[in-house]
N, C-alpha and C positions, 0 to 999 in steps of 0.2 A: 622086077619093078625097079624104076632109075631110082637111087637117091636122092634125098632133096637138096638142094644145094645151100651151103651155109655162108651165112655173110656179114664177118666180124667189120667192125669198127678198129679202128688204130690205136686214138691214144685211150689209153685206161682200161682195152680187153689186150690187147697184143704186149703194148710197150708205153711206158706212159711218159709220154712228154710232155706229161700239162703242165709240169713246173718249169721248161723250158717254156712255153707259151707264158704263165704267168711271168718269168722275168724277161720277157721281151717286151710286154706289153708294162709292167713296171716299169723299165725302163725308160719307154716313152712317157710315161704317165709324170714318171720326172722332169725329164725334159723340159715338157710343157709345164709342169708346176701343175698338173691336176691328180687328186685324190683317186686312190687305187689302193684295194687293201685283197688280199688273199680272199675273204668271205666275199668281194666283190669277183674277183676270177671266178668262181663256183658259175654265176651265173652264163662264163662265156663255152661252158662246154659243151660241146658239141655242135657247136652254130659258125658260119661262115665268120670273114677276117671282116667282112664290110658291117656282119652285126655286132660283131665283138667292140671295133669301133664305136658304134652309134652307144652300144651298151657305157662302155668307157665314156663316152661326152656328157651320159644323164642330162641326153638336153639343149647339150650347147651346142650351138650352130656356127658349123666353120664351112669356109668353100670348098667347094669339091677338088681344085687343084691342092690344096692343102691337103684335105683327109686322101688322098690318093700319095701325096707324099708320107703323110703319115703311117698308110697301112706299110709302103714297100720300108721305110725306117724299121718297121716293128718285125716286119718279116727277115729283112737282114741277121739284125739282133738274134732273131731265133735261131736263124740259119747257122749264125755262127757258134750257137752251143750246139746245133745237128751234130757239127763236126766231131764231137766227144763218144755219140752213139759206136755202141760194138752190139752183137750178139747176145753176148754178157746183160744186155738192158730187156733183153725179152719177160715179160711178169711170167711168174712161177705157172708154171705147167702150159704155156702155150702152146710151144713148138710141140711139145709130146702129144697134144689135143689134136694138132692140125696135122702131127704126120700119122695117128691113128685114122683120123675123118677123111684123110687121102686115101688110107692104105683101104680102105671100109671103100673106095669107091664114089666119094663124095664129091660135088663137083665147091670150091673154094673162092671165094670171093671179097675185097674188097669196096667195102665203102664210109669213106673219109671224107669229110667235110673239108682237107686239108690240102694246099696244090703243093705240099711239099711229104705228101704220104709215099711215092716210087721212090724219094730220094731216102727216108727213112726206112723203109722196104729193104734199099738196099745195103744201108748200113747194118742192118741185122741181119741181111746175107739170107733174106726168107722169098723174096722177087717170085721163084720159080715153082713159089707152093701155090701161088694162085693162078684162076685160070680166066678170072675176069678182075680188072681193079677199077676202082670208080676211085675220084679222087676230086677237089674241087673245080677244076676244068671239068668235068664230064656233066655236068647240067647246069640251069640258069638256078633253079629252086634249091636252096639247100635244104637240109632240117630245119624244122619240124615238117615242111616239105617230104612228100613220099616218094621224089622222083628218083632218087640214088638210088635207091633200094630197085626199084624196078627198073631203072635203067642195069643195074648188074643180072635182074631177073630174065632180063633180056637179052642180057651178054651168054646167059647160062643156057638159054632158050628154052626156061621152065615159066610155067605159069608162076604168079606170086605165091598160090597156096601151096606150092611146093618148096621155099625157100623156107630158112629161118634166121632171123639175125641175131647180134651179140650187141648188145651196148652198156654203154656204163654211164651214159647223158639222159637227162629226160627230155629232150628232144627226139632225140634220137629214138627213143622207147616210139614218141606218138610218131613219128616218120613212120616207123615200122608197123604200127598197128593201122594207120592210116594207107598205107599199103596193103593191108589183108594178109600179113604175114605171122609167123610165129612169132615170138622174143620173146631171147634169156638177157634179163636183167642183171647187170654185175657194179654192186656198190650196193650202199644201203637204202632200206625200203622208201624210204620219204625223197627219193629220188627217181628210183627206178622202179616203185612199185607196184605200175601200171603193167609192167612183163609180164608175162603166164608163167615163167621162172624165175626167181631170182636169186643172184650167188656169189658166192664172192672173190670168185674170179675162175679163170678156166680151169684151173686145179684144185675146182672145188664140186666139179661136174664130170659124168662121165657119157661117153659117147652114145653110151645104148641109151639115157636119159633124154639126148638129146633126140633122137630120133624115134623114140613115142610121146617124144613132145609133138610132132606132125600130125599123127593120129589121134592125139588126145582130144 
């Protein structure tokens, strides 16, 4: 029988770069002189750069040639703390998760809410563990939108119910559930604890786990 295919999220199951997101979007927040506090980033995780925005305005209405300049400003910013990513930034126990779930035959997948997910891919030198990446270019819907998810369901060429994903967003948790798929939960319950797993991160789970999570 094929295995099911697994399909982690980036920042917060792999490598976490939310504090590079939260000070790029700080950043701007200054800029502009508007109000941004860390308990406010919580809410931008796991959702597109367009809602992150809207999230950040609470409101306020600006023109769209503006918030379009605004987003590529924030994205700069980010980019250029990308630059610092090594190997070294991978969260504890990933890589050993993802070269077991290879070695077991599993087919590997990406999906990111992120259009700078390949570039961080590759600063962690992991590009060639996967065998589908979904990343903010690859659909119009992001989360809490189910389309990622099955668009990589589709890269794998498995039905949804044979997939399972990994998230650490509660968006992302109902993407996935709204998809008709598995999900392991990774952070704490009042977040992610809509999962049929939850954990506190990949080295905290192991592979035979994950795979009678299918059948369960």
């Amino acid at each position: 029988m094929v295995n099911p295919g697994l399909i982690f999220d980036l920042d917060g199951v792999i490598t976490d770069t939310a504090e590079y997101h939260y000070r790029g979007w700080k950043q701007l927040a200054d800029d502009e002189g508007l109000p941004f506090t860390r308990e406010d980033n919580e809410a931008l995780r796991g959702v597109s750069r367009r809602e992150s925005l809207n999230l950040l305005l609470k409101g306020k209405q600006i023109p769209e040639e503006t918030a379009q300049e605004w987003m590529t400003r924030k994205n700069n910013y980010y980019k250029a703390y990308l630059e610092d990513i090594t190997p070294a930034d991978l969260l504890p126990g990933a890589r050993s998760f993802l070269e077991a779930a290879i070695n077991a035959g599993a087919k590997i997948g990406l999906a990111s809410a992120s259009r700078n997910a390949k570039t961080v891919l590759a600063c962690l030198q992991i590009t060639n563990m996967f065998d589908v990446i979904g990343d903010g270019y690859a659909v119009q819907n992001t989360k809490p939108a189910p389309d990622l998810f099955v668009w990589v369901a589709g890269g794998f060429q498995l039905p949804v119910t044979r997939c399972i994903v990994f998230e650490d967003a509660e968006a992302g948790v109902t993407a996935a559930l709204r998809a008709g798929m598995k999900c392991v939960g990774i952070g704490p319950h009042e977040r992610v604890g809509q999962a049929h797993l939850v954990c506190d991160g990949l080295h905290d789970v192991s592979l035979e786990q994950i795979m009678a999570l299918e059948t369960a």
